[in-house]
C-alpha positions as CSV (number, residue, x, y, z in Angstrom):
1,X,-48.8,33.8,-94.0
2,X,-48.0,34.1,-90.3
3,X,-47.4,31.6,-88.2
4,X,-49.3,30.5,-85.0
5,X,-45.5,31.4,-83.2
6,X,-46.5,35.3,-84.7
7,X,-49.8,35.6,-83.9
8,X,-48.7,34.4,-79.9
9,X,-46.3,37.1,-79.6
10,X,-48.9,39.5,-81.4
11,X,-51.5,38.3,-78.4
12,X,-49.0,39.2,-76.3
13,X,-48.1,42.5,-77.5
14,X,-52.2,42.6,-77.6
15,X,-52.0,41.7,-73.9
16,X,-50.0,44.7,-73.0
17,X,-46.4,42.5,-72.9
18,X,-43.7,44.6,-74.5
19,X,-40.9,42.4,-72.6
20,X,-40.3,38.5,-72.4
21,X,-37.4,36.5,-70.2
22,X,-36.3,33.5,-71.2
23,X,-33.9,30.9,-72.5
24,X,-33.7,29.6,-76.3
25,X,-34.6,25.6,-76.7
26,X,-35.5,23.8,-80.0
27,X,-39.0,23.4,-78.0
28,X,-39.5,27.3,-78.6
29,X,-37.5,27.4,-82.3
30,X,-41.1,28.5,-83.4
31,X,-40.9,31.5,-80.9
32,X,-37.4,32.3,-81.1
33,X,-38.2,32.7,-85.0
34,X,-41.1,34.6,-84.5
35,X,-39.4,37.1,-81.9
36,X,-36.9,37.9,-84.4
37,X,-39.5,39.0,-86.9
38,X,-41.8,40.8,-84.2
39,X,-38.7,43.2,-84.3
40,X,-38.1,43.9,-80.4
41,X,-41.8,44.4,-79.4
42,X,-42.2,42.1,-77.9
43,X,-38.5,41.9,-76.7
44,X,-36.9,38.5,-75.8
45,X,-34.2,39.3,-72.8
46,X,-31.9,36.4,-72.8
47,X,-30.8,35.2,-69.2
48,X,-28.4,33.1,-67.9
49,X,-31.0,30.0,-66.7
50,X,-35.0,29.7,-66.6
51,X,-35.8,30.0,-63.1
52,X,-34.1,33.8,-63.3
53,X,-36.7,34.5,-66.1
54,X,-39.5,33.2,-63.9
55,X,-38.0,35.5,-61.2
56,X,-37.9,38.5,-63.5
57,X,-41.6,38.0,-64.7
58,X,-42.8,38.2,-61.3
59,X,-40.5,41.0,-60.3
60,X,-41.8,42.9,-63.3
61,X,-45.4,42.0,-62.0
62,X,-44.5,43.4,-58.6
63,X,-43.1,46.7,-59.6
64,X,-44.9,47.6,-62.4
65,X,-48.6,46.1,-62.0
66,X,-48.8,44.2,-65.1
67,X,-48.7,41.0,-65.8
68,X,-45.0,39.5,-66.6
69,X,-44.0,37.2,-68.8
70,X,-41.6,34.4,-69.3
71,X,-40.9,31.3,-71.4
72,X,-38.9,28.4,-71.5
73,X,-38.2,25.1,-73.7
74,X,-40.2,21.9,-73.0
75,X,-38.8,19.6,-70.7
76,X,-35.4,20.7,-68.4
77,X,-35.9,24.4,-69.2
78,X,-39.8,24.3,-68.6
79,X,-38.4,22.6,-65.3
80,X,-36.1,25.1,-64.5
81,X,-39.2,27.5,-64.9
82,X,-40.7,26.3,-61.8
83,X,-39.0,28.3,-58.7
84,X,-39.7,31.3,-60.2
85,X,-43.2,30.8,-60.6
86,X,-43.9,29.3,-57.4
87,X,-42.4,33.3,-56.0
88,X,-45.2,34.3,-58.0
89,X,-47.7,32.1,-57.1
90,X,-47.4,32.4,-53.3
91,X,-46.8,36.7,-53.2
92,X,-50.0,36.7,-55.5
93,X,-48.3,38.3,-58.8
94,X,-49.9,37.7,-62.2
95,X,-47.3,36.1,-64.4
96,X,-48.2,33.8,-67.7
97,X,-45.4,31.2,-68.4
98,X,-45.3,30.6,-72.9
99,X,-43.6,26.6,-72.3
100,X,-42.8,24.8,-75.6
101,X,-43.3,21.1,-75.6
102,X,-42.2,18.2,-78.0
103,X,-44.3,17.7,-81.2
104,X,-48.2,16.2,-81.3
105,X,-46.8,13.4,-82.9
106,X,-44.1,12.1,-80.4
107,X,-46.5,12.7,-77.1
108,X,-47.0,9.5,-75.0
109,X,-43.9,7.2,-76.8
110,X,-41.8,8.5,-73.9
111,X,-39.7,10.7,-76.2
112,X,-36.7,12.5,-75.4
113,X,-37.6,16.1,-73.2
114,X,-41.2,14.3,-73.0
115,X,-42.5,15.7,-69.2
116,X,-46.4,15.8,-69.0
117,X,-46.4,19.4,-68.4
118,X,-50.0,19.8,-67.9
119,X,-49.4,18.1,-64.8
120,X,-45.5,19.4,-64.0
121,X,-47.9,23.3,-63.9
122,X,-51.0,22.2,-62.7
123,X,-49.8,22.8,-58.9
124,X,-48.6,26.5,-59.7
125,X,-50.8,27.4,-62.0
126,X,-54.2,29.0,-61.7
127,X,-54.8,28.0,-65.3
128,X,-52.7,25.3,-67.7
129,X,-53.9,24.6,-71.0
130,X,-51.9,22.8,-73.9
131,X,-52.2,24.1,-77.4
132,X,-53.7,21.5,-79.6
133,X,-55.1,23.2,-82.7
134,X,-54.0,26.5,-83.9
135,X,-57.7,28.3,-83.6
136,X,-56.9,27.3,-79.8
137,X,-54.1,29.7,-79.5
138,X,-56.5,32.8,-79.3
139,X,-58.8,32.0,-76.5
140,X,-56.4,30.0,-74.4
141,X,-53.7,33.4,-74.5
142,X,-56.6,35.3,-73.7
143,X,-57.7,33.0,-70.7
144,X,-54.6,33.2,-69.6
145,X,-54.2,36.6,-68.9
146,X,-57.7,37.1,-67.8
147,X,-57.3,34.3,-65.0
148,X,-53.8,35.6,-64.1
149,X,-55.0,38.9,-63.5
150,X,-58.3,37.6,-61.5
151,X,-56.5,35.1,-59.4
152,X,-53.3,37.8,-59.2
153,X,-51.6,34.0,-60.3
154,X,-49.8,32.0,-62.7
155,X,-51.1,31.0,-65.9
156,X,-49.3,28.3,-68.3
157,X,-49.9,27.9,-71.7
158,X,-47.9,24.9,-73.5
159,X,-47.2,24.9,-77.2
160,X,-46.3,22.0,-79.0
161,X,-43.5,22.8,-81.3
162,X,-45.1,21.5,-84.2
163,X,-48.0,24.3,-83.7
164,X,-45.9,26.9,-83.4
165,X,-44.9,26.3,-87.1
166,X,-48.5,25.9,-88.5
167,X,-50.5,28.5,-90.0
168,X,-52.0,31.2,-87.8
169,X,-56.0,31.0,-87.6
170,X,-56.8,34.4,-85.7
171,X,-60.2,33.9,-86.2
172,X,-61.5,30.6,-85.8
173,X,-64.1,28.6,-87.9
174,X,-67.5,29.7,-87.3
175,X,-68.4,25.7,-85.9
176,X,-70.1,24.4,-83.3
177,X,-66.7,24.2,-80.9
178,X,-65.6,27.2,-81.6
179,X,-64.4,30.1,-79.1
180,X,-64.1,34.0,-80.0
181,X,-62.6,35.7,-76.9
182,X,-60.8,39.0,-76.7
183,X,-58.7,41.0,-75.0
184,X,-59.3,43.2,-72.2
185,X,-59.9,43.2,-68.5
186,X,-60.8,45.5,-65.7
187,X,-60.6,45.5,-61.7
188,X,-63.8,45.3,-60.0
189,X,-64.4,47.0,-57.4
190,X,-65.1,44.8,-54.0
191,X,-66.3,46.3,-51.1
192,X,-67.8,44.5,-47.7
193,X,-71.0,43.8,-46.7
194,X,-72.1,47.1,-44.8
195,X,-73.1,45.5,-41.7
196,X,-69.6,43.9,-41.3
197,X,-68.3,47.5,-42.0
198,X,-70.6,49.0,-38.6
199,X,-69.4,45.9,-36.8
200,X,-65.8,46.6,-37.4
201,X,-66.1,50.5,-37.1
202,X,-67.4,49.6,-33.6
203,X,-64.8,47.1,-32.9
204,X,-62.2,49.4,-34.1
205,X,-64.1,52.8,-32.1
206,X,-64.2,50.5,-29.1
207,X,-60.6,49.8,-28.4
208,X,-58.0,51.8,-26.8
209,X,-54.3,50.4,-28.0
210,X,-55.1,49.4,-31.7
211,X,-51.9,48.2,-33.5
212,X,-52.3,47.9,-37.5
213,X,-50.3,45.4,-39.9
214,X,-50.0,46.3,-43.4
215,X,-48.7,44.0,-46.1
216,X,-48.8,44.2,-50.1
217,X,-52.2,44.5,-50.1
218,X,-52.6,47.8,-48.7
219,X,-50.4,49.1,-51.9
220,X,-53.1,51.6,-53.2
221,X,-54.4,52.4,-50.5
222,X,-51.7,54.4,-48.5
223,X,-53.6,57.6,-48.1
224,X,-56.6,55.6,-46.7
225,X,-54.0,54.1,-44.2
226,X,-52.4,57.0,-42.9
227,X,-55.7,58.8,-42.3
228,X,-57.2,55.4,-40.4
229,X,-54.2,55.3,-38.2
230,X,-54.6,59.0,-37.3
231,X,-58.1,58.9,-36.6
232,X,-57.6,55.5,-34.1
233,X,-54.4,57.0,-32.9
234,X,-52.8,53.9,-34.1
235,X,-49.0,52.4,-35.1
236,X,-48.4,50.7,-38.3
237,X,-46.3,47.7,-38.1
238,X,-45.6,46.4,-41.9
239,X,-45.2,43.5,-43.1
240,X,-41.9,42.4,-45.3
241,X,-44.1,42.6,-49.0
242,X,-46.0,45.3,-47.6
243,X,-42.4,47.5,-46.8
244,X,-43.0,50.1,-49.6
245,X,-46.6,51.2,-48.5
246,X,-45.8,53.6,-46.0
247,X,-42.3,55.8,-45.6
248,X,-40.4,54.7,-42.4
249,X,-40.4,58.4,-41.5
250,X,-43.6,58.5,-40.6
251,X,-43.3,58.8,-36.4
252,X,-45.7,56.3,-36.2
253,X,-44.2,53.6,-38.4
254,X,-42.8,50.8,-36.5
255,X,-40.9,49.2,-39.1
256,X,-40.8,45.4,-39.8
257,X,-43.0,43.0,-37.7
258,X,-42.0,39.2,-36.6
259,X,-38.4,37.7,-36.6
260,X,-36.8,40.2,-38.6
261,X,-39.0,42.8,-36.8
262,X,-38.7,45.9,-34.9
263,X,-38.6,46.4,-31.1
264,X,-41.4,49.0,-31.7
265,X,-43.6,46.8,-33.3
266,X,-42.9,43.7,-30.8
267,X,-44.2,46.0,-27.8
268,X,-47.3,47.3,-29.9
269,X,-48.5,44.1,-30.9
270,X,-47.7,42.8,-27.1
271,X,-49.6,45.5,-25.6
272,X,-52.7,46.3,-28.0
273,X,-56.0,45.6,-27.1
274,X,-57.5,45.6,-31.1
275,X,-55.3,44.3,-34.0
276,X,-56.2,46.1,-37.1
277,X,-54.9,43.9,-40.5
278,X,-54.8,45.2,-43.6
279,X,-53.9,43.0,-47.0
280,X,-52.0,40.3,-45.3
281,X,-50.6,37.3,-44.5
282,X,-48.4,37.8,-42.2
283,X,-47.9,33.8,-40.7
284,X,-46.4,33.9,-37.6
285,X,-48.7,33.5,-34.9
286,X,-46.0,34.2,-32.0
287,X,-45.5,37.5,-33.1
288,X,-49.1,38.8,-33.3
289,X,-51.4,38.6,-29.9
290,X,-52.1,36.0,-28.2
291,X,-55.6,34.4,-28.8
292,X,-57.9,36.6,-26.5
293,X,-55.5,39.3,-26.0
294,X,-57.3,41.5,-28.9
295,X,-60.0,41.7,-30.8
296,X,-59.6,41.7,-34.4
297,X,-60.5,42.9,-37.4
298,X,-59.4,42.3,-41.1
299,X,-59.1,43.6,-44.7
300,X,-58.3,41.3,-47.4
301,X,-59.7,40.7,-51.0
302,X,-59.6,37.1,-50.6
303,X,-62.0,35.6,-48.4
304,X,-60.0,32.3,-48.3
305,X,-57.4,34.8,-45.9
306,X,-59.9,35.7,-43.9
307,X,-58.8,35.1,-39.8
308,X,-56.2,32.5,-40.9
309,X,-54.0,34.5,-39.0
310,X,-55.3,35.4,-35.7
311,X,-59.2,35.0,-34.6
312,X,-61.4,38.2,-36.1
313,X,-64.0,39.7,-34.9
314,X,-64.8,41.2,-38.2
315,X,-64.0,40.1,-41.5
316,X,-63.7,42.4,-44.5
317,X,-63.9,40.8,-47.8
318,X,-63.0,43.6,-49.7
319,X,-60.1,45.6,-51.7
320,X,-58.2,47.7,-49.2
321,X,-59.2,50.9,-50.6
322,X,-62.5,50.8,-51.6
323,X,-62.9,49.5,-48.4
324,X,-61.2,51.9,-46.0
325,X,-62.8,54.2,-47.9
326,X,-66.3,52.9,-46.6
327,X,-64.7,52.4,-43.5
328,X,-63.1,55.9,-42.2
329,X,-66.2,57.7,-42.5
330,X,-67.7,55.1,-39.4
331,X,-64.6,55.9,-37.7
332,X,-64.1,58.3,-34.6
333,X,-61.1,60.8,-33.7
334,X,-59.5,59.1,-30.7
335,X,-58.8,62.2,-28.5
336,X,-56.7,60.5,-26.1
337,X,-53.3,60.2,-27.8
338,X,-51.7,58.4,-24.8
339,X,-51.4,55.2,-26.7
340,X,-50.2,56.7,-29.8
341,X,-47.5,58.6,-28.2
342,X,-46.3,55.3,-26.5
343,X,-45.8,53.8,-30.0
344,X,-43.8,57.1,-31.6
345,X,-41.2,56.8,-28.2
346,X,-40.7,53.2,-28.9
347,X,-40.6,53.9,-32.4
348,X,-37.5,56.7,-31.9
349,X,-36.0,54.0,-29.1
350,X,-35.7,51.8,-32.0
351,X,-34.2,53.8,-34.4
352,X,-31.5,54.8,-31.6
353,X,-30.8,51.3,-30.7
354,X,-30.6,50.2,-34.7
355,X,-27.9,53.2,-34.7
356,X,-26.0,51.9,-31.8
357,X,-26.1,48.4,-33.0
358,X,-24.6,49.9,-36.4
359,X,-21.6,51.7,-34.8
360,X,-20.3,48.6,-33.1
361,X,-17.3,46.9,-35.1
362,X,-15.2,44.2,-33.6
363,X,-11.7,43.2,-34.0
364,X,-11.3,45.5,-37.2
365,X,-14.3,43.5,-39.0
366,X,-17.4,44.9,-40.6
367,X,-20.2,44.9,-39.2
368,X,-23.1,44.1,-41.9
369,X,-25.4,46.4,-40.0
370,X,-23.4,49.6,-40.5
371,X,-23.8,48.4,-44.3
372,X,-27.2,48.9,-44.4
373,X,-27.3,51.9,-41.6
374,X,-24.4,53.8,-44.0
375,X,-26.6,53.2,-47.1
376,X,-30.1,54.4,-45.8
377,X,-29.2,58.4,-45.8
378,X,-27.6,58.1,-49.0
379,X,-30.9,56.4,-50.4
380,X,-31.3,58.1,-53.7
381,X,-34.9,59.9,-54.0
382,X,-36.7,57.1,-55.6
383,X,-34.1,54.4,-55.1
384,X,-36.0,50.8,-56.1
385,X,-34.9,48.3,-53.6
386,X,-34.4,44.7,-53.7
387,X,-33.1,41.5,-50.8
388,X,-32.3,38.3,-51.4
389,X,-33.1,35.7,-48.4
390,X,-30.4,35.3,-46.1
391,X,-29.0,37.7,-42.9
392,X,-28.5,40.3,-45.0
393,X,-32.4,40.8,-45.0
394,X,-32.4,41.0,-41.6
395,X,-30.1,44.3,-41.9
396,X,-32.5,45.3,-45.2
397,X,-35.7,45.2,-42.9
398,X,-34.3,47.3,-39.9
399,X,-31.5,49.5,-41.0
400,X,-32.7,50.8,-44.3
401,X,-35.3,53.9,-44.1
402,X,-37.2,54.1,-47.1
403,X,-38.6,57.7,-47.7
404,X,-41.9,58.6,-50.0
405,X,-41.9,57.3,-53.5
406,X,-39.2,54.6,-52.8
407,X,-39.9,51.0,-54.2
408,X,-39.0,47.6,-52.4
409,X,-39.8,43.9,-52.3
410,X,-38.4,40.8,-52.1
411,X,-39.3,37.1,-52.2
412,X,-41.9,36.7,-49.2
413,X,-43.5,34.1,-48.7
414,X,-41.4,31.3,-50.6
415,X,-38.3,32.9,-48.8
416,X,-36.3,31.3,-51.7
417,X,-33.0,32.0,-52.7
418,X,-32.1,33.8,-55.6
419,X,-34.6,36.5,-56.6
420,X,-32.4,39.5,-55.5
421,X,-30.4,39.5,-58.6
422,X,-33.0,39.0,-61.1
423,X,-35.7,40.8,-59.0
424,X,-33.3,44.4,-59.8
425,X,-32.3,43.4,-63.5
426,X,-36.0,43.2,-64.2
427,X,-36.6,46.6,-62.3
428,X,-33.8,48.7,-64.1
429,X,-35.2,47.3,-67.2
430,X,-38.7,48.4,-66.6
431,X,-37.3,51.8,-64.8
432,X,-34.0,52.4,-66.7
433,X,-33.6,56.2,-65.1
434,X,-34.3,54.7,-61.5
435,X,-32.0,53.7,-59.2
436,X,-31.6,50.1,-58.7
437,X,-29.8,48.7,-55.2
438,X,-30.1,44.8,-54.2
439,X,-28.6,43.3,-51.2
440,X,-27.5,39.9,-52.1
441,X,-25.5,37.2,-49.1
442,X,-23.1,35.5,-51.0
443,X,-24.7,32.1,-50.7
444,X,-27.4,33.6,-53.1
445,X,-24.7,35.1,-55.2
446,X,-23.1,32.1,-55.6
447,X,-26.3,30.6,-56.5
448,X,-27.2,32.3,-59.2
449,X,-26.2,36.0,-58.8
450,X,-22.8,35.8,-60.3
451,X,-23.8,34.5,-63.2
452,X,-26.7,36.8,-63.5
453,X,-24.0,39.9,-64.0
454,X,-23.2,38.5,-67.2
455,X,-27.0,39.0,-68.5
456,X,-25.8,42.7,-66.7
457,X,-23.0,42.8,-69.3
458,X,-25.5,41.4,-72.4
459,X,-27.2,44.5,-71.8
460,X,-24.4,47.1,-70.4
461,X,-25.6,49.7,-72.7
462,X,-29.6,49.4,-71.4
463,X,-28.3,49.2,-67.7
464,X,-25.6,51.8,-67.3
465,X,-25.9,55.3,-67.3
466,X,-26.8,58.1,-64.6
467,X,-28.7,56.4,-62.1
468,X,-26.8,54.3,-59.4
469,X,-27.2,50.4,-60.2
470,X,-25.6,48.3,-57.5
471,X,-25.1,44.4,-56.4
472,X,-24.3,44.9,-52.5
473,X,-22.6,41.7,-51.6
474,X,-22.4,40.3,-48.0
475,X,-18.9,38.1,-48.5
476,X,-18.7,36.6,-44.7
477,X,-18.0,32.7,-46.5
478,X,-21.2,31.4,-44.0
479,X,-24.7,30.4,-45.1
480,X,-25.1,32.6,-42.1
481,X,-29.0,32.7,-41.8
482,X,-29.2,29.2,-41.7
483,X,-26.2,28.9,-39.6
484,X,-28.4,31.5,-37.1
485,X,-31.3,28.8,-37.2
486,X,-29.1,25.9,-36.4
487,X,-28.4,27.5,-33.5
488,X,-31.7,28.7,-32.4
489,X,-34.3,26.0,-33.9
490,X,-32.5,23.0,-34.2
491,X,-29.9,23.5,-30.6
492,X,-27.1,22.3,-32.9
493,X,-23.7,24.1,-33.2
494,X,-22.6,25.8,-36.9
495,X,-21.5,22.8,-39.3
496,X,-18.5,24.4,-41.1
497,X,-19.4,20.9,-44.0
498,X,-22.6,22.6,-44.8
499,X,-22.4,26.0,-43.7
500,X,-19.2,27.5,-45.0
501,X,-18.4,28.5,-48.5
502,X,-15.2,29.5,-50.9
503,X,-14.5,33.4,-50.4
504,X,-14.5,34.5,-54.1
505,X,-13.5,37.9,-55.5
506,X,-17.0,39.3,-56.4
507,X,-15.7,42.9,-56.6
508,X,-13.1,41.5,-59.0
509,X,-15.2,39.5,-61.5
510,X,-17.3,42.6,-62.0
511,X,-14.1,43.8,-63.6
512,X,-13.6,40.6,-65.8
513,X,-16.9,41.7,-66.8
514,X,-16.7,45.0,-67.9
515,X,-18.9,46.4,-64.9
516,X,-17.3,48.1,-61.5
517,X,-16.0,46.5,-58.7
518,X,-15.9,48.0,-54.9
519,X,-14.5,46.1,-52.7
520,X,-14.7,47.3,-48.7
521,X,-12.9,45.5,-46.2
522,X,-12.5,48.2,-43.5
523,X,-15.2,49.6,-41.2
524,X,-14.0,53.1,-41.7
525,X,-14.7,53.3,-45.2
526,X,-18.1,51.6,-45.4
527,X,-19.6,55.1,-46.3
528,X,-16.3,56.2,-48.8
529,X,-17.3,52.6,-50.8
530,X,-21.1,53.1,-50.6
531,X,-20.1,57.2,-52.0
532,X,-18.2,55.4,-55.1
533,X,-20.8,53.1,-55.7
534,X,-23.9,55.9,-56.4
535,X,-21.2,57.9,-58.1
536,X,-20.5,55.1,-61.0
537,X,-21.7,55.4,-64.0
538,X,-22.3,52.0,-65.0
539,X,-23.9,48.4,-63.1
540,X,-21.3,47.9,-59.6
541,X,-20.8,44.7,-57.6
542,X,-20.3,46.4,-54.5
543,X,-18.9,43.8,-52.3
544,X,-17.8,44.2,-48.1
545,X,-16.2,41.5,-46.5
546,X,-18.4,41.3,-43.4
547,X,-18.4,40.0,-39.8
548,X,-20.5,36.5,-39.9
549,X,-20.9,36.5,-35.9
550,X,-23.0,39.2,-35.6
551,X,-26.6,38.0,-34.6
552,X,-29.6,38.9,-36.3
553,X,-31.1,39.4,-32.7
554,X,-35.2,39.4,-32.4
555,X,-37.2,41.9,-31.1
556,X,-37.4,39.3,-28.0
557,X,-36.0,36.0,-27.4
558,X,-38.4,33.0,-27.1
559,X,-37.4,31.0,-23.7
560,X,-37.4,27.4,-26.3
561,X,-35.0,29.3,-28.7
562,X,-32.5,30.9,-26.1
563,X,-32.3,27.5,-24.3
564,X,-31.4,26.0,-27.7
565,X,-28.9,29.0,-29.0
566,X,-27.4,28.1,-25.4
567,X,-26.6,24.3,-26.1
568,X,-25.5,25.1,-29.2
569,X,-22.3,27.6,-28.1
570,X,-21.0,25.0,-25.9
571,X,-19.3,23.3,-29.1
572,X,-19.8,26.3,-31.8
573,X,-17.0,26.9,-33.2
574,X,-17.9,30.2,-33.2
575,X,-18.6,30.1,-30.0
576,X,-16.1,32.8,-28.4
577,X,-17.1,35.6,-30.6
578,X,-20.9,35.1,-31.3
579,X,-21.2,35.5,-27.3
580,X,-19.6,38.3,-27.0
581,X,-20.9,40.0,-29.9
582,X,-24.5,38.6,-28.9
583,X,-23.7,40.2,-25.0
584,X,-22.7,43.5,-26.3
585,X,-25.6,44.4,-28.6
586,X,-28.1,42.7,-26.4
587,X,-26.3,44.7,-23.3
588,X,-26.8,48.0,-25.5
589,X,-30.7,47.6,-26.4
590,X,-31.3,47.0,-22.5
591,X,-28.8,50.4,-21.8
592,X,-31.1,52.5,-24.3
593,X,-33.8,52.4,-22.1
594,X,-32.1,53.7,-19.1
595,X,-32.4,57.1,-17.9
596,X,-30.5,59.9,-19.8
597,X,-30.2,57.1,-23.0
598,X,-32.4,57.7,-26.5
599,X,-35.8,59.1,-25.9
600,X,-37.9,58.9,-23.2
């Protein structure tokens, strides 16, 4: 007879689940077992530590729209669990977490592994139940999945080891008690109340500089976009999660918003008169209007987001589709275009300056931008993109042009490090003919990266083959984004005791490993290495020793931070070539806006 470890994995394959990531633990033997009979389907994929399989799940969530799955061993591996889900959790990606816990029997003696793990989850999860009679197992899996898709959240289900060896009941007792759920869900459709709808449609018809920001949320509904910001003679600005929705070579893209953002999209959002947001939750309030600058109105499903952000006029509760779909009909053709041409000059100025910026190497070093600027032409048509947290994303956000049908994400709102790794193993995986490119800093490789390649060489055979698979490496031995925010939060020069690491030869233990290693140390050949890389036929650790003093410079400098960077150069010890570096990039964005430079 089967046992309730089968039937799980059967509820799961029930579930749509064809792929789980995780780590063995004699709090899972029951599961482990009964993976080994399900035959591959579903398929345990063994990584190198539980938070990876946590980050994998939600990656899979993220690229593929279903729900991901992961599982871990009770106690330090559920722990491990918890990083990952928490990315879920706060980018809004259905993942349900399978935990194994110590037996019924051994619960509340303080046992060795004990952790009350209904109260470890009960923070990330939407839903945490604890198996405690095999009948259970049904409805609980089934809840799980239901509220994980519902909440677009985590769901936990813990399973005492000593169920996981019982006899499966898939139909429970008919008994007062007794639960008979089943599988299936379907997305509603949520549209607005249609007197907000007029209210925004006249906001929105009203004003005369409208700027839009887009996030993940506006993921199906790219058509709807497009033909909004035509008819309001509008500029997109996207948000980070929300960089895949539109193609940067649309003229009236501006590219990233905030920090990390685009000169293009700095001006529109400083000049517009309506701010148009459209699925999400974009947080920082100094790079959106100031409060009475514009009026406002807003798309999201979840009312809870609702002007969180910035003070609207008009609040959409509503998917983005359905909704713009209502919307565009109550919309009017802006004939003057005045506005919109303004936004698709600063939009080319940008592009120019982001070309200059990546031409500039100093004193024979790299500089990271040209890695990104050298890679973006040679973007493979429906390349699958992922960034780790760290400077590099800075160059990821502004350098990189993603054309139609390209994929990309990374960890958003937690900003953790770690995910890029794990984030493109779970892609290539679910897309094994796609190309797969992640820009990792070191720090994150370090982290966890490195030892993610050798989960790369447990499946070689899965991840090699035609399409380009590639670990971009940043090797510039700094922390260097938080080495940038010493400087220009905190007034305080680099620390070399926390900031600097060990150079390691990443190109060179991708050859220990079986998989290819490119290492790039000269700025002439950051194009010859990126060539090699697409042309190999298995996974690559492509790594360039980069220049750690170039400055992920902001669309505009805050008075507070540039009086802080200041303090801090007098006893950098960097100080020598950060400002020079910082003075000639700065000098060239203020020279492309002088007669006879870029586009006018």
């Amino acid at each position: 007879m089967a046992q309730v470890s089968d039937y799980v994995l059967e509820r799961l394959r029930e579930w749509g689940v064809n792929r789980v990531y995780g780590y063995p633990g004699d709090g899972i033997n029951g599961l482990l077992g009964a993976f080994d009979r399900a035959k591959g389907d579903p398929e345990f994929i063994q990584v190198r530590h539980e938070e990876m399989a946590a980050f994998m799940a939600c990656a899979h969530a993220k690229f593929t729209g279903e729900v991901g799955c992961c599982t871990a061993t009770s106690g330090p591996g559920a722990v491990h669990l918890l990083n990952g889900l928490y990315d879920a959790k706060l980018d809004h990606q259905p993942v349900v977490a399978v935990v194994g816990q110590q037996k019924r029997i051994s619960l509340g003696a303080h046992y060795q592994q004990e952790i009350h793990l209904d109260r470890l989850f009960a923070d990330v999860s939407e839903y945490c139940e604890m198996v405690s009679h095999p009948a259970q197992v049904r409805h609980v899996i089934d809840r799980a999945f239901k509220t994980a898709l519902t909440t677009r959240g985590v769901a936990t289900v813990i399973i005492p080891s000593d169920i996981q060896e019982e006899d499966a009941q898939q139909s429970p007792p008919r008994t007062h008690g007794a639960v008979f759920s089943s599988v299936g869900w379907s997305r509603p459709r949520v549209l607005p109340d249609p007197d907000e709808l007029r209210r925004a449609a006249g906001i929105l018809n009203s004003g005369h500089k409208v700027a839009m920001v887009i996030g993940q949320g506006a993921a199906k509904a790219a058509g709807e976009v497009v033909e909004a910001a035509e008819l309001l003679g509008a500029g997109v600005a996207k948000a980070l999660l929300g960089r895949e929705v539109l193609p940067d070579d649309l003229p009236f893209v501006t590219g990233p918003i905030g920090l990390l953002g685009s000169t293009a999209s700095d001006k529109m959002i400083q000049n517009c008169d309506t701010l148009f947001m459209i699925g999400t939750s974009f947080p920082y309030s100094e790079w959106l209007p100031e409060e009475g600058q514009a009026r406002g109105v807003e798309i999201d499903i979840d009312g809870r987001m609702i002007g969180i952000r910035y003070p609207m006029d008009a609040h959409l509760v509503g998917d983005a589709r359905e909704t713009l779909k209502a919307l565009i009909p109550l919309l009017h053709h802006k004939e003057d275009r005045r506005w919109r041409e303004a936004v698709e000059s600063e939009v080319r100025e940008w592009n120019d300056l982001c070309d200059t910026w990546a031409s500039q190497h100093f004193g024979g070093r790299i500089n990271p931008q040209s890695v990104a600027a050298e890679l973006s032409p040679r973007l493979p048509d429906g390349a699958i993109l992922t960034a780790d947290s760290g400077s590099g994303t800075n160059w990821w956000a502004r350098h990189l042009r993603l054309r139609e049908g390209m994929r990309a994400t990374l960890s958003g709102t937690l900003a953790t490090m770690g995910p890029g790794v794990p984030y493109a193993i779970a892609a290539r995986l679910a897309y094994p003919d796609r190309p797969v490119i992640a820009f990792v800093g070191d720090g994150a490789f370090q982290m966890n990266g490195m030892n993610e390649m050798i989960t790369v060489k447990r499946y070689l055979d899965r991840l090699s083959g035609s399409a380009p698979f590639i670990f971009c490496v940043f090797n510039n031995q700094d922390l260097n984004q938080v080495t940038w925010e010493q400087r220009a939060m905190a007034g305080d020069p680099k620390y070399p005791g926390s900031q600097d690491i060990p150079d390691v030869p990443y190109s060179a233990y991708a050859g220990l490993l079986g998989l290819e290693g490119v290492l790039c140390e000269s700025p002439e050949k950051v194009g010859e290495a990126w060539d090699a890389a697409l042309a190999a036929d298995r996974p690559v650790v492509l790594e360039f020793k980069v220049d750690s003093e170039i400055a992920p410079i902001p669309p505009h400098t805050m008075k507070s931070q540039a009086k802080k960077a200041a303090k801090a150069m007098i006893h950098d010890p960097q100080k020598v070539g950060v400002t020079y570096k910082g003075m000639r990039q700065k000098l060239s964005q203020f020279t492309e806006h002088l007669p006879g430079r870029g586009h006018q």
